[in-house]
N, C-alpha and C positions, 0 to 999 in steps of 0.2 A: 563522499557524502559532504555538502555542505554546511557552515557552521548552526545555521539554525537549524535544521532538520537533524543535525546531530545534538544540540541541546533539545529540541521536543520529545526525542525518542529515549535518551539517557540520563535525563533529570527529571526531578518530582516525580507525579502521581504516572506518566506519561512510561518512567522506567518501568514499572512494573505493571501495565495494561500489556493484554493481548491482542496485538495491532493486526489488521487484514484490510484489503487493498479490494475495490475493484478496477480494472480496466475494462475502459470500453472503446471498441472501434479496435481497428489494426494501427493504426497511430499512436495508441497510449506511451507514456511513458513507463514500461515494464520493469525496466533496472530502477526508476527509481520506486515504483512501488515497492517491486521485491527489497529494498533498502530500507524504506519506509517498515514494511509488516516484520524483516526479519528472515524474511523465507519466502522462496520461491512460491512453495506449497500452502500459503497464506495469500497470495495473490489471485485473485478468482477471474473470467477471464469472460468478456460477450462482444460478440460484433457488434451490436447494437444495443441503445439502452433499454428499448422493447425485450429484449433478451436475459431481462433481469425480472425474476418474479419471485415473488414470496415464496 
């Protein structure tokens, strides 16, 4: 994990939120989402952005 995305996740208000990720397309960057939210199982997952609904 690089240095800023390791300061946004582990300092101030940003440590203690509950981060979640979406990916879209089969191109996303997945490792770093899941690095980003924390967890795999935090990372949600659509071929396309049509494929995101309320």
């Amino acid at each position: 994990m690089g240095k800023y995305m390791y300061d946004f996740t582990n300092n101030g208000r940003s440590q203690k939120c509950q981060k979640f990720a979406v990916a879209i397309g089969k191109d996303s960057a997945r490792s770093i989402l899941t690095k980003f939210a924390g967890d795999y199982n935090r990372v949600f997952f659509a071929n396309d952005a049509k494929d995101i609904s309320k």
